[in-house]
Backbone as CSV, one residue per row, in Angstrom:
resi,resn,N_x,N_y,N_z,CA_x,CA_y,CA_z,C_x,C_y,C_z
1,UNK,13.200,82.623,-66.979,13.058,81.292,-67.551,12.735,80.261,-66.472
2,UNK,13.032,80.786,-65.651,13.208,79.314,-64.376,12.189,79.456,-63.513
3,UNK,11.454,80.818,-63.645,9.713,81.048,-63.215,8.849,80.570,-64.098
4,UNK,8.862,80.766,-65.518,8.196,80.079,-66.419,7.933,78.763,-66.262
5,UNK,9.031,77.728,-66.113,9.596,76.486,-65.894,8.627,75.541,-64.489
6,UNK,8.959,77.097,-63.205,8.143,76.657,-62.258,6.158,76.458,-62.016
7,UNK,5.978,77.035,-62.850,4.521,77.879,-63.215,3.846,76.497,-64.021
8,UNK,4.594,75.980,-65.518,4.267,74.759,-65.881,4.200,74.018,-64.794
9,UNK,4.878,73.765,-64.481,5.157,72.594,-63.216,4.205,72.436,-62.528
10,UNK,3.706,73.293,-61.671,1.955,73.855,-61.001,1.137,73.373,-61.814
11,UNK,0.875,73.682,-62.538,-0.494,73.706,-63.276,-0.518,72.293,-63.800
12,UNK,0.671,71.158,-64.172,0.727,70.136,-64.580,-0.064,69.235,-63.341
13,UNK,0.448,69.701,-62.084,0.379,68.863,-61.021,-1.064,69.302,-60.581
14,UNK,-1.552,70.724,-61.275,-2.862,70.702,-60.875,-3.977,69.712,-61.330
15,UNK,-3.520,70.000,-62.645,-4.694,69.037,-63.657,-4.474,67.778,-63.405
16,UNK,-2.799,67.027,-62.676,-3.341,65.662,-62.224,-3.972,65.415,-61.325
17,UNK,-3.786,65.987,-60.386,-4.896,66.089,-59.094,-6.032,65.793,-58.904
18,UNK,-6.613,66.899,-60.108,-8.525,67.103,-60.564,-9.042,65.756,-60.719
19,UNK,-9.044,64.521,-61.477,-9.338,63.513,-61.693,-9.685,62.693,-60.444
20,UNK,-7.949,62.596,-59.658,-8.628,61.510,-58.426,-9.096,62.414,-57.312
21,UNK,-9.289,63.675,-57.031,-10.074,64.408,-56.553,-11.459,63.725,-56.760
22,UNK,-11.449,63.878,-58.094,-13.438,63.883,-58.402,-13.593,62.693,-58.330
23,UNK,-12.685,61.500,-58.631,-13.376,60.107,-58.224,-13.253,59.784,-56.670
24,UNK,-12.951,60.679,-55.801,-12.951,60.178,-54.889,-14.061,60.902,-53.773
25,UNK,-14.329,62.090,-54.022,-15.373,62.890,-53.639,-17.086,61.914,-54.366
26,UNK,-16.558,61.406,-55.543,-17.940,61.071,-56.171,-19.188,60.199,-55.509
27,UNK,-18.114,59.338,-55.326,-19.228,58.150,-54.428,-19.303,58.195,-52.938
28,UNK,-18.849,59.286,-52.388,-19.164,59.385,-51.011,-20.769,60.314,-51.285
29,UNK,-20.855,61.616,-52.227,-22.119,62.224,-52.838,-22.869,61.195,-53.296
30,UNK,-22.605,60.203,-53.927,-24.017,59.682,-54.308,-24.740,58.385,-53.305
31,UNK,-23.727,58.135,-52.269,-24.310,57.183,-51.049,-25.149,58.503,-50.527
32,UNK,-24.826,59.879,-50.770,-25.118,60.935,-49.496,-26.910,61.060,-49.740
33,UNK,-26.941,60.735,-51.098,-28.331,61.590,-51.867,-29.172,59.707,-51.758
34,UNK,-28.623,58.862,-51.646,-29.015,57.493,-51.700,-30.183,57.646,-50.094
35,UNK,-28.763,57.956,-49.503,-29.146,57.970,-47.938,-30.359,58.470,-47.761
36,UNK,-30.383,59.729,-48.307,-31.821,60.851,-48.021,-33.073,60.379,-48.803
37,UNK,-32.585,59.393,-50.182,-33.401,59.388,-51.034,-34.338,58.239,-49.780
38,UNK,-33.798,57.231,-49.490,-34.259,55.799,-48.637,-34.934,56.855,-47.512
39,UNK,-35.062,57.363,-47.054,-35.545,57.993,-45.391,-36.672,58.886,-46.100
40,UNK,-36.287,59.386,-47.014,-37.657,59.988,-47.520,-38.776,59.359,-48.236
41,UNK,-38.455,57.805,-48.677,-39.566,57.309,-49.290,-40.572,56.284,-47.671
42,UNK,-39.083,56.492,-46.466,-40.140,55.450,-45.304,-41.072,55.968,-44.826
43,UNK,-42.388,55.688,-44.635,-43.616,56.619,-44.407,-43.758,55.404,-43.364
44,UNK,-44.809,55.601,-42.144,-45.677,54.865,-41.276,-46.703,54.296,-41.860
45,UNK,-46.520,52.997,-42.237,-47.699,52.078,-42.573,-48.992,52.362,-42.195
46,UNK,-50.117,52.777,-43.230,-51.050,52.408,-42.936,-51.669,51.477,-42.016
47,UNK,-51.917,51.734,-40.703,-52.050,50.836,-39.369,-52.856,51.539,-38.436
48,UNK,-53.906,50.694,-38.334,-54.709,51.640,-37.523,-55.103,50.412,-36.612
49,UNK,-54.862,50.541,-35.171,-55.102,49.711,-34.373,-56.703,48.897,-33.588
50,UNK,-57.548,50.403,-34.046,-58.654,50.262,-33.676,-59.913,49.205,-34.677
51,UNK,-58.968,49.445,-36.160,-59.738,49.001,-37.383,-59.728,47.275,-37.205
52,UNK,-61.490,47.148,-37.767,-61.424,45.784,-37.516,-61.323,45.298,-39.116
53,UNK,-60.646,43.778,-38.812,-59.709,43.046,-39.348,-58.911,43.919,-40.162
54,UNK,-57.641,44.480,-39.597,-56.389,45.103,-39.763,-55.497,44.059,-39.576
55,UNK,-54.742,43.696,-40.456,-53.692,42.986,-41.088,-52.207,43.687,-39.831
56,UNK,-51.356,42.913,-39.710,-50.401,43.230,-38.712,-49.595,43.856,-39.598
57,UNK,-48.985,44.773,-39.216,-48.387,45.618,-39.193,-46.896,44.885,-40.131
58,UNK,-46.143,44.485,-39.845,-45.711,43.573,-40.746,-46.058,42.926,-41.631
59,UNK,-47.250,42.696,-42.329,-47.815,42.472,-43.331,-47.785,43.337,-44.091
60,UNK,-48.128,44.624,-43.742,-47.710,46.115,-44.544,-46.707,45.926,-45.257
61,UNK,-45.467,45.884,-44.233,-44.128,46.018,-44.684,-43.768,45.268,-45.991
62,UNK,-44.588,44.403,-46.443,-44.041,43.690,-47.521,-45.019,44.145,-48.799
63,UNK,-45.703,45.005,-48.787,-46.378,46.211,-49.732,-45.246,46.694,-50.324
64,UNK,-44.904,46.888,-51.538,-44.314,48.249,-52.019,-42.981,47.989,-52.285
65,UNK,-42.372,48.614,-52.870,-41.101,48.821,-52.769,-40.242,49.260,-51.512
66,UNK,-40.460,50.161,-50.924,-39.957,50.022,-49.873,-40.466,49.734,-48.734
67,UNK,-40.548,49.467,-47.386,-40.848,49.011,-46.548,-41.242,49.986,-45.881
68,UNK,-42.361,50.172,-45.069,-42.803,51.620,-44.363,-42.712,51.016,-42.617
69,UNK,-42.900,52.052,-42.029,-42.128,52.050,-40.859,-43.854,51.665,-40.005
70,UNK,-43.247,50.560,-39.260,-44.384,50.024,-37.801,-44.064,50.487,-36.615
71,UNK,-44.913,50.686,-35.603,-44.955,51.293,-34.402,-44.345,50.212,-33.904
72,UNK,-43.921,50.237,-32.387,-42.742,49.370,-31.519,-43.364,48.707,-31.104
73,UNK,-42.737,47.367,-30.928,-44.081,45.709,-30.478,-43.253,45.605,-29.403
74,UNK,-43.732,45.221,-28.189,-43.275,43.966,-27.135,-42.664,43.240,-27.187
75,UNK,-41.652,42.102,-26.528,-40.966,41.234,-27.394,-42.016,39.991,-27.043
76,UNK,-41.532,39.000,-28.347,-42.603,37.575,-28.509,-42.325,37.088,-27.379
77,UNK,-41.701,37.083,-26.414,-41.808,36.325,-25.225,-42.137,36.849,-24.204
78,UNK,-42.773,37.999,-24.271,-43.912,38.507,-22.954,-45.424,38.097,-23.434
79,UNK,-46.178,38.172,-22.236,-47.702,38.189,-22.594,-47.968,39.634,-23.479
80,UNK,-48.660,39.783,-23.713,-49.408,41.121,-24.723,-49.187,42.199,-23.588
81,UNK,-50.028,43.479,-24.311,-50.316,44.238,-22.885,-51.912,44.274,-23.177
82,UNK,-52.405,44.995,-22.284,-53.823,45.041,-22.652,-54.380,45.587,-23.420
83,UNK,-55.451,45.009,-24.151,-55.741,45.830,-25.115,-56.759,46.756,-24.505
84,UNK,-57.644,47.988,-25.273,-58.176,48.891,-24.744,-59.499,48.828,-25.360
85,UNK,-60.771,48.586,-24.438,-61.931,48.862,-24.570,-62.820,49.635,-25.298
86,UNK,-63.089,49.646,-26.328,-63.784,51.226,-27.089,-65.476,50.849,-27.132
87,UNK,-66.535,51.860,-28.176,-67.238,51.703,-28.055,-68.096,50.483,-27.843
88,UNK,-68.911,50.040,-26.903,-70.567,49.398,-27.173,-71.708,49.254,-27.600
89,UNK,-72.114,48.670,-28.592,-73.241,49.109,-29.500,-74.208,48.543,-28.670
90,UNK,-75.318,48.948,-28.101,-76.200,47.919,-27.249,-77.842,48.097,-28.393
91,UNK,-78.209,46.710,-28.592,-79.790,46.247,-29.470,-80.240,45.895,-28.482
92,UNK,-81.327,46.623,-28.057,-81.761,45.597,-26.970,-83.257,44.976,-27.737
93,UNK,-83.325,44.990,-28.597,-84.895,45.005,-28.984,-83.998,43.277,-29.363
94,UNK,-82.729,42.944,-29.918,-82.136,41.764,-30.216,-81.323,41.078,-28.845
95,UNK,-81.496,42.108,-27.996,-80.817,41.260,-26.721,-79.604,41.249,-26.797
96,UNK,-78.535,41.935,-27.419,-77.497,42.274,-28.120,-76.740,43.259,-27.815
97,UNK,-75.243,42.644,-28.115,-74.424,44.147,-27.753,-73.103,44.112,-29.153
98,UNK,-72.415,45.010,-29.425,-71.687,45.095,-30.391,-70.513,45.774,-30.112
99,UNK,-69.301,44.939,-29.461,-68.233,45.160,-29.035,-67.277,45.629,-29.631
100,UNK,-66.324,47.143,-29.342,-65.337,47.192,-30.499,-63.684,47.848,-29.496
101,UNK,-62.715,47.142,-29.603,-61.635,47.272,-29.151,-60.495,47.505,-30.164
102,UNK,-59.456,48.100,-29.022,-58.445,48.303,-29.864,-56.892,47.584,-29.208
103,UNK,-55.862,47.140,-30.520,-55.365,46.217,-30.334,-54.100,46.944,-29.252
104,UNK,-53.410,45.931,-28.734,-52.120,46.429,-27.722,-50.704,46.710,-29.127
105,UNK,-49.737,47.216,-28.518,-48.569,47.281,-29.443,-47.571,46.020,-29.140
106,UNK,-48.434,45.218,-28.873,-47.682,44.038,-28.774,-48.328,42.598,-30.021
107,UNK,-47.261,41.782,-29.810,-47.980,40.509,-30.625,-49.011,39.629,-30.368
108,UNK,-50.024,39.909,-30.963,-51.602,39.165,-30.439,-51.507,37.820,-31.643
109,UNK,-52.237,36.721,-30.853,-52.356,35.880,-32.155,-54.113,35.747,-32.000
110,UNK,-54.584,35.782,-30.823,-55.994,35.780,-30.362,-56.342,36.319,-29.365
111,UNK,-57.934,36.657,-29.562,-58.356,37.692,-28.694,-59.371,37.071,-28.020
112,UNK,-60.091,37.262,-26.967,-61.121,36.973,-26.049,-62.414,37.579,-25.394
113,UNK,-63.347,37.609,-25.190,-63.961,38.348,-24.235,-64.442,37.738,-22.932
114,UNK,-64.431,38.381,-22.021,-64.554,37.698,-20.660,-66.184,38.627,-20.629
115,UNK,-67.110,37.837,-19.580,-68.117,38.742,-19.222,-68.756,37.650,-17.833
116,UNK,-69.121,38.880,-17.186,-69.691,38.516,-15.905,-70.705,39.353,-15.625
117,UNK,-71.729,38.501,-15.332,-73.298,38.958,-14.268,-73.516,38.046,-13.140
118,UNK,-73.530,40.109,-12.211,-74.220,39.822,-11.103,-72.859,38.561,-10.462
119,UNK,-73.624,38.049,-9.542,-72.709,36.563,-9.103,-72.682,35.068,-9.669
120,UNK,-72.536,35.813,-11.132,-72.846,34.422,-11.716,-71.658,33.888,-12.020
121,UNK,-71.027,32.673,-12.976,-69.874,32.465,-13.128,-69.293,33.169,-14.411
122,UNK,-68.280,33.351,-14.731,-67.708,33.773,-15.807,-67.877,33.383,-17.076
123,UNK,-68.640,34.024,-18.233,-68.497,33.393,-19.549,-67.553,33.823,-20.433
124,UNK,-66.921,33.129,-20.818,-65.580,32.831,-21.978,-65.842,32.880,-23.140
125,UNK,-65.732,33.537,-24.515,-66.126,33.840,-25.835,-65.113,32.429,-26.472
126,UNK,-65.559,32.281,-27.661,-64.623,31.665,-28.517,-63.234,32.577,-28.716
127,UNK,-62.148,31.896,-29.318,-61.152,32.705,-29.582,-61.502,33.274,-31.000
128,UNK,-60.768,34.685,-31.044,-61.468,35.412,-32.183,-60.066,35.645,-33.081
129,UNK,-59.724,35.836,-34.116,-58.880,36.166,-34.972,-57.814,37.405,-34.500
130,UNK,-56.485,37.401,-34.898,-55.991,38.593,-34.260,-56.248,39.777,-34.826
131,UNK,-56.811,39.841,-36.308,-57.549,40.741,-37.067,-58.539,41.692,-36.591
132,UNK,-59.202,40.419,-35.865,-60.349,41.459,-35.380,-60.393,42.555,-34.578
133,UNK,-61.222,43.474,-34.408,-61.593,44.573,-33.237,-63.277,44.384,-33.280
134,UNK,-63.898,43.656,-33.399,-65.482,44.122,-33.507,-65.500,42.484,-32.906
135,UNK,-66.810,42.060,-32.003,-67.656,41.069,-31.998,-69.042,41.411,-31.295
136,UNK,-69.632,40.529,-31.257,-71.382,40.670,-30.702,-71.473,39.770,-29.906
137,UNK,-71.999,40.064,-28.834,-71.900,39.390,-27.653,-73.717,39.221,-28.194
138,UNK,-74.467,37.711,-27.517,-76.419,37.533,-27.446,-76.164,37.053,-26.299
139,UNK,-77.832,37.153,-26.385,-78.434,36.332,-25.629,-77.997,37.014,-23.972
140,UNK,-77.920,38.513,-23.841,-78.026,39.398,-22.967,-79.598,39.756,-21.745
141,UNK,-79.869,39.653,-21.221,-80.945,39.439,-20.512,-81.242,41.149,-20.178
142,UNK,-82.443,41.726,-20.424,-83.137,43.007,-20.139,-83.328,43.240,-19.153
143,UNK,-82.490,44.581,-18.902,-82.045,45.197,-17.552,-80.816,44.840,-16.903
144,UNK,-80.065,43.491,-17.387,-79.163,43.035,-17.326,-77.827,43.896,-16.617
145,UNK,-77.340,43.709,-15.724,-76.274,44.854,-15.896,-74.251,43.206,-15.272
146,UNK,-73.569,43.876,-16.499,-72.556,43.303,-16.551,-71.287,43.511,-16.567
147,UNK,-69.874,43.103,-16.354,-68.919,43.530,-16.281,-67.932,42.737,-17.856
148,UNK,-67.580,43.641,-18.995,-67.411,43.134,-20.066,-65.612,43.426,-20.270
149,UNK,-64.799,42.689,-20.479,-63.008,42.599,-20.747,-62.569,41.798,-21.649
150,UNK,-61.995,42.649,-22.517,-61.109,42.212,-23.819,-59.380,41.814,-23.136
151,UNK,-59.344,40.236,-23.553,-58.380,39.780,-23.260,-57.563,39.471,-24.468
152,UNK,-56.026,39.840,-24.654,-54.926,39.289,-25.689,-53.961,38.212,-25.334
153,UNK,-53.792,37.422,-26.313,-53.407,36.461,-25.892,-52.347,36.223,-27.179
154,UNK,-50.851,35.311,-26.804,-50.306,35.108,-27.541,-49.352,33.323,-27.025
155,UNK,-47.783,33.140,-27.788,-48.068,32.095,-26.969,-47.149,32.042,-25.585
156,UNK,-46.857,33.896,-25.497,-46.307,33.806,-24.170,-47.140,33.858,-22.643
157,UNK,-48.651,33.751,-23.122,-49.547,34.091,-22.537,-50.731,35.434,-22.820
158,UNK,-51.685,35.570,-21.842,-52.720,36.216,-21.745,-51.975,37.953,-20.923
159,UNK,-53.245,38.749,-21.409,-52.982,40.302,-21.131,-53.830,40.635,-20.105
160,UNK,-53.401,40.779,-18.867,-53.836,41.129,-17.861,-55.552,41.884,-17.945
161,UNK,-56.312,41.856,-16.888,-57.413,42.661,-17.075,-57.628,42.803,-15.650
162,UNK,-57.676,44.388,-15.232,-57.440,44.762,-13.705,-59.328,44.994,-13.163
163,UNK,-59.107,44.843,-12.090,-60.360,45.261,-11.257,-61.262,44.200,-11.530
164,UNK,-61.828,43.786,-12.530,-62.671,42.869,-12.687,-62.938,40.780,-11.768
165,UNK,-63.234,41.198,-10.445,-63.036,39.879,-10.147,-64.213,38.871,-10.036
166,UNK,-64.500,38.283,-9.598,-65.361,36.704,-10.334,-66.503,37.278,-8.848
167,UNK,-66.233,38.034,-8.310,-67.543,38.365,-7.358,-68.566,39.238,-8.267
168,UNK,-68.541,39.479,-9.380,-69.561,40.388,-10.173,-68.955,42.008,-10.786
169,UNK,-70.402,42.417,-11.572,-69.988,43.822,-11.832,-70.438,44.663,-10.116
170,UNK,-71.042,44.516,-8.958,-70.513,45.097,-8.099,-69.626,45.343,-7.634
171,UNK,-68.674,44.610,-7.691,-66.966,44.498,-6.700,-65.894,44.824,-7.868
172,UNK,-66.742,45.530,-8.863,-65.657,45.729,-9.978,-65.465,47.582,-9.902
173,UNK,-63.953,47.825,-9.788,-64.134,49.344,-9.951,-62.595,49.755,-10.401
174,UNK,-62.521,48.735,-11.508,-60.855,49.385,-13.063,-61.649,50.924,-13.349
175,UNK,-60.596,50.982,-14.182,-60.768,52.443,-14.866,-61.442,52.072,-16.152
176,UNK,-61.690,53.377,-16.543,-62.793,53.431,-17.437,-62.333,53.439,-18.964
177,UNK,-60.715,53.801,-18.766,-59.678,53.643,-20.229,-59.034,52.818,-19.769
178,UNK,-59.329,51.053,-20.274,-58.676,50.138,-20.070,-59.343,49.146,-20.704
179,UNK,-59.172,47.626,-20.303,-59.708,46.353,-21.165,-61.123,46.246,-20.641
180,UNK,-61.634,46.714,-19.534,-63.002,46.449,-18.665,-63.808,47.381,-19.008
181,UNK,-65.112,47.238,-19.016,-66.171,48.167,-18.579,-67.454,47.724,-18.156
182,UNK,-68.395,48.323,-17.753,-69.423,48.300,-17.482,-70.386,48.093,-18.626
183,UNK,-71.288,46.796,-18.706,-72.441,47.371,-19.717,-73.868,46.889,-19.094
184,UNK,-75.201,47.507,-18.825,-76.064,47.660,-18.917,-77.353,47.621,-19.801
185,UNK,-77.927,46.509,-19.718,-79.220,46.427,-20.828,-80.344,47.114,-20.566
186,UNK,-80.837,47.756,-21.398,-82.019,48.621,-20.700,-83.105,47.898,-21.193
187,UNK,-84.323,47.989,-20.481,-85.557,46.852,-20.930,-85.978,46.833,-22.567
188,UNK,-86.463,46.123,-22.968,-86.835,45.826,-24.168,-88.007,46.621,-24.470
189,UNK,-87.729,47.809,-25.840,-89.083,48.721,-26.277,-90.228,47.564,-25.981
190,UNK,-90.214,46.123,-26.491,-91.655,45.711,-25.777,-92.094,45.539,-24.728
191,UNK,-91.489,45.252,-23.842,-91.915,45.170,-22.703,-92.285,46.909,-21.921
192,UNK,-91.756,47.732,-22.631,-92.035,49.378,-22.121,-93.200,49.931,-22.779
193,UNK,-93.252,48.817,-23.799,-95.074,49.238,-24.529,-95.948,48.462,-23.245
194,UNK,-95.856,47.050,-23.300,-96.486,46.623,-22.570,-96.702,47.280,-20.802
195,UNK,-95.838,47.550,-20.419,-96.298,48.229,-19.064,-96.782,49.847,-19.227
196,UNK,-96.630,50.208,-20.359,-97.306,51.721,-20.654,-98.798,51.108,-21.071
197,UNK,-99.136,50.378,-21.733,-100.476,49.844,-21.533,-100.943,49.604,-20.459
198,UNK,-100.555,48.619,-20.046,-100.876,48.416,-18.199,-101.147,49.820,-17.288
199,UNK,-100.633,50.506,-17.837,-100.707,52.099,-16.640,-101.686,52.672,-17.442
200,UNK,-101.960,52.567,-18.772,-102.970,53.612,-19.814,-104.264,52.663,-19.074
201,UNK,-104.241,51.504,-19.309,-105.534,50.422,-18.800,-105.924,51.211,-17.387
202,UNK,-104.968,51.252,-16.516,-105.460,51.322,-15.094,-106.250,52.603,-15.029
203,UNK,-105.530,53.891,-15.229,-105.610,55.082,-15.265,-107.357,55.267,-15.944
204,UNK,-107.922,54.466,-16.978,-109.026,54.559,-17.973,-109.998,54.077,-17.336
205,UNK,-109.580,52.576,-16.250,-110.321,52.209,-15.516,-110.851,52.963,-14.148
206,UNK,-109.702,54.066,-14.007,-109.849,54.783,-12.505,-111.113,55.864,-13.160
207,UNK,-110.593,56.388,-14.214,-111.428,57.740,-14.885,-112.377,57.194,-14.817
208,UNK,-113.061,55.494,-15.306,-114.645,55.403,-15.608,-114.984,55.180,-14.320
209,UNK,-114.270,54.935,-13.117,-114.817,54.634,-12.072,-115.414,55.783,-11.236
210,UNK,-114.446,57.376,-11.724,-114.933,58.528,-10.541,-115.918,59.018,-11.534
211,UNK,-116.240,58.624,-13.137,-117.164,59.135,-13.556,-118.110,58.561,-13.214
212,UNK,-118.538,57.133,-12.774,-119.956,56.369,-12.485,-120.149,56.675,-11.076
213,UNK,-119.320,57.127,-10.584,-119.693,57.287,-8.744,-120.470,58.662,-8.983
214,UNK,-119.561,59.641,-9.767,-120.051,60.878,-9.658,-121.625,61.532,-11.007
215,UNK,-121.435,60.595,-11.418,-123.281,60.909,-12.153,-123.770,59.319,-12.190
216,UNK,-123.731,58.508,-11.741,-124.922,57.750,-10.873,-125.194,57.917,-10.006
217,UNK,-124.220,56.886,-8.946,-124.207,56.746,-7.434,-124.570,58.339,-6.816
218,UNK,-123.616,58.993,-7.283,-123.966,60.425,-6.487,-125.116,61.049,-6.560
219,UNK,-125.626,60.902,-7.974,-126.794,61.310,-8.179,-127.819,60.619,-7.645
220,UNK,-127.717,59.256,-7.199,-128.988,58.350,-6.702,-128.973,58.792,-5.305
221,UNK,-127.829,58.857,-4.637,-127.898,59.413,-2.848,-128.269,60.783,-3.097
222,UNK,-127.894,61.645,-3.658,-128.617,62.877,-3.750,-129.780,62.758,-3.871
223,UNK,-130.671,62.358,-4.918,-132.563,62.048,-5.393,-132.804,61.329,-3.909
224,UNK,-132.069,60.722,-2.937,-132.859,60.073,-1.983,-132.929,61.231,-0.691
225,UNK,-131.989,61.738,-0.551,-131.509,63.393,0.466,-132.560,64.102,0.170
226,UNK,-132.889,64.716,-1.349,-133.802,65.843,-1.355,-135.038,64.976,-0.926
227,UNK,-135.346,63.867,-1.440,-136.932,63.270,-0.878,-137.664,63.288,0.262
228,UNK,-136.391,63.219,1.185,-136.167,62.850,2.650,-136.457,64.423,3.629
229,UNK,-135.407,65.444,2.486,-135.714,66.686,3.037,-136.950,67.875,2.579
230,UNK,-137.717,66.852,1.346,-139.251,67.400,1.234,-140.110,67.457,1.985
231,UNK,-140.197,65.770,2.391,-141.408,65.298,3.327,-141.203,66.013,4.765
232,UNK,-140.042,66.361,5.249,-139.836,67.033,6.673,-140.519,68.225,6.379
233,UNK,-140.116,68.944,5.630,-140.666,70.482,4.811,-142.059,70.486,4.521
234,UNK,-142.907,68.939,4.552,-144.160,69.271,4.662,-145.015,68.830,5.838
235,UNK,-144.232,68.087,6.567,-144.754,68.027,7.685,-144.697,69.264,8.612
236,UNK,-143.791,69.854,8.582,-143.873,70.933,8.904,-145.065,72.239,8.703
């Protein structure tokens, strides 16, 4: 009787148990599945640094329901870092070049281009949008050769640009993955018609010249040689 007695007793104290067991296990599981659910919807923002007029990266973030994850910025109170140089489109038939860079992981509000020829002085672009990666540099001179740097700027200041100093693209020698490079105009298709004429002209003029020496002139001093060497032949 007094095992029976003990046995209820158990099982009473089991089934009270079960209840604040499960409310107390409950909501630690559903923060657990919350947790995983939030980390699995953060993806890396669509951000591509090179793309021109690309929206900052924080602009993303306010897309969507949840907020997607940005690459690591600089803090607002340093200058930028540099941004990086990419392709050159060169027109020369427009005298033209078509600049395309990519942005630093820092905060840009405006961008720049610096360019120098030869020993001339430095020309300064307008300020360009922080959007951008593309501009067109005119009014490039054929055969031209220049030293071209993408500068960032914010309002803790400007982003360094190495090697490039105000003595020209001779005395310039940065690296070749950085804000600087080298660009070069090659002459204008017209002017390479025009001196291929000039050489077709000369060359046409040389040909009619060894053709009139060699069946006139040659032929007239020859008719005067044999005449000369008849009359001996009959005096004889």
């Amino acid at each position: 009787m007094l095992g029976s007695t003990c046995l209820l007793y158990l099982l009473a104290m089991t089934f009270a148990l079960v209840p604040e067991a499960q409310q107390f296990l409950t909501p630690q599981d559903y923060e657990g599945d919350e947790t995983v659910t939030t980390l699995s919807l953060a993806v890396p923002c669509d951000y591509d640094s090179c793309r021109h007029l690309q929206v900052s990266c924080e602009e993303l973030q306010k897309v969507g329901p949840v907020a997607c994850l940005c690459p690591g910025l600089s803090r607002d109170d340093q200058p930028p870092d540099m941004p990086r140089l990419g392709e050159v489109q060169i027109v020369a038939e427009e005298g033209c070049a078509v600049v395309h860079w990519c942005a630093p992981f820092s905060p840009v509000s405006h961008y720049w281009l610096l360019l120098w020829e030869g020993s001339r002085a430095l020309q300064r672009s307008a300020p360009l949008n922080a959007t951008f990666r593309r501009a067109e540099l005119q009014g490039l001179k054929p055969g031209g050769a220049y030293v071209l740097c993408v500068v960032a700027s914010n309002q803790a200041g400007e982003s360094r640009f190495l090697g490039a100093g105000v003595e020209g693209p001779e005395s310039w020698g940065g690296p070749s993955f950085g804000p600087c490079g080298r660009l070069t105009m090659p002459p204008r298709p017209i002017t390479l018609v025009h001196a291929a004429m000039g050489v077709g002209t000369v060359l046409a003029l040389l040909s009619c010249a060894t053709l009139i020496w060699h069946f006139c002139l040659r032929e007239r001093w020859g008719c005067a040689r044999r005449q000369r060497n008849t009359q001996a032949a009959e005096e004889l």
